[in-house]
C-alpha positions in Angstrom: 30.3 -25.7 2.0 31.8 -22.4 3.7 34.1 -20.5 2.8 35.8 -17.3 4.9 38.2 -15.1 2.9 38.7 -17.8 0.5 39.8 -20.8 3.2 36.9 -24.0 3.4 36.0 -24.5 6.6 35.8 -28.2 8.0 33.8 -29.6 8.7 31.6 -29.7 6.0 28.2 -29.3 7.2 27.3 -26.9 10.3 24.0 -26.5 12.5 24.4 -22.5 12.9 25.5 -19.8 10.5 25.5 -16.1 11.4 27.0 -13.2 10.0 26.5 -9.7 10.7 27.2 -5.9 11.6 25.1 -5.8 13.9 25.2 -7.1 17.7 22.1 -7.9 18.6 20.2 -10.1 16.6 16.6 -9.1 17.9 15.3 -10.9 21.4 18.9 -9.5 22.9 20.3 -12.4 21.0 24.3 -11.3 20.8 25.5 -14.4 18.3 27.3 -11.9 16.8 28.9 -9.4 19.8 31.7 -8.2 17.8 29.8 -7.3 14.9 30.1 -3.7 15.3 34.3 -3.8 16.1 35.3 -3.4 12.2 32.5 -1.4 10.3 34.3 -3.2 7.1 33.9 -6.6 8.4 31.0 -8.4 9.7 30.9 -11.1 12.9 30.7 -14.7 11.4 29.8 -17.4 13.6 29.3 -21.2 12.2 29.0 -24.0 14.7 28.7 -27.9 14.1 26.5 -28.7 17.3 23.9 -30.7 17.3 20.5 -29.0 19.1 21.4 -30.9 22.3 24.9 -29.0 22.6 23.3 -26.0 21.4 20.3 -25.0 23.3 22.2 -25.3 27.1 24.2 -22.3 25.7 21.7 -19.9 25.1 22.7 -18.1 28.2 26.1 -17.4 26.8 24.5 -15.9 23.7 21.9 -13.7 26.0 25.5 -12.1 27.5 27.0 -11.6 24.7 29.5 -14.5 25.7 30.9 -16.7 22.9 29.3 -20.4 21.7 31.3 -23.4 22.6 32.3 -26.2 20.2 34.2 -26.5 16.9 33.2 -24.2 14.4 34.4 -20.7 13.3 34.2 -17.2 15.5 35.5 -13.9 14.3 35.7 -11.1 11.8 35.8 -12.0 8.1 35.9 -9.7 4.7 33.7 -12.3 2.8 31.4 -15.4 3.9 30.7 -18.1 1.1 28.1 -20.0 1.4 27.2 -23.1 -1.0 24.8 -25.2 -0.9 26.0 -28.5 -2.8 22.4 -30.4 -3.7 20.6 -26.8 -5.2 18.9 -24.3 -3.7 19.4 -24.0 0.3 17.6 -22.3 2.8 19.0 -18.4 3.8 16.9 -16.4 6.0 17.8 -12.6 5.7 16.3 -10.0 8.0 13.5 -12.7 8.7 12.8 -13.6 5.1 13.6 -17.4 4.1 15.1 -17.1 0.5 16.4 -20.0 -1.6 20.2 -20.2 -3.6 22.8 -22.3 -4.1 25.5 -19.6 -3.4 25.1 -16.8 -1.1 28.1 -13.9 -0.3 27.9 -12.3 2.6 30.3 -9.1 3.0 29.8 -5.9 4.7 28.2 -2.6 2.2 28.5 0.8 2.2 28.1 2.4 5.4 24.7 4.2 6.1 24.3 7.4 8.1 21.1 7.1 10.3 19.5 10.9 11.8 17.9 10.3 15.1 15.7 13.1 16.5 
């Protein structure tokens, strides 16, 4: 189940989640090209395709271009997710953790120093 600001989304089960404040995801994948629009709210993106619908649109995701299909697309203060048989898989900065609930919201900002 997933919730955004407190509304379940339908349908119930999805084949990509993604939040983040960040645009590109590594690999100049942009799932999440708004991500940097609201500092205070991160980019959510959860589709319900299967891999056949999904794969021919990995050009729209190299331009930054939205995903087609049904699903959700756009800014959020807080992502639920719940897994409803236990522990679920989350991978976070390429670590693959287990819960059954995970909150996803944006933190405190962080000053980096270049030089």
């Amino acid at each position: 189940e997933i919730d955004i600001d407190g509304e379940t989304l339908e349908p119930r089960a999805f084949s990509l989640v993604v939040a983040s404040v960040v645009k590109d995801l590594g690999l100049h994948m942009w799932v999440t090209p708004r991500a940097a629009e609201d500092p205070t709210r991160p980019h959510v993106v959860c589709k319900a395709l299967s891999v056949r619908r999904l794969g021919p649109q990995a050009h729209r995701v190299l331009r930054g271009r939205p995903i087609e299909g049904p699903g959700f697309d756009g800014l959020c203060e807080t992502l639920t997710v719940t897994f409803p048989d236990g522990a679920g898989p989350l991978v976070l900065d390429g670590d693959v953790l287990f819960s059954k609930t995970a909150v996803v919201r944006a933190g405190p900002r962080v000053r980096v120093v270049a030089y």
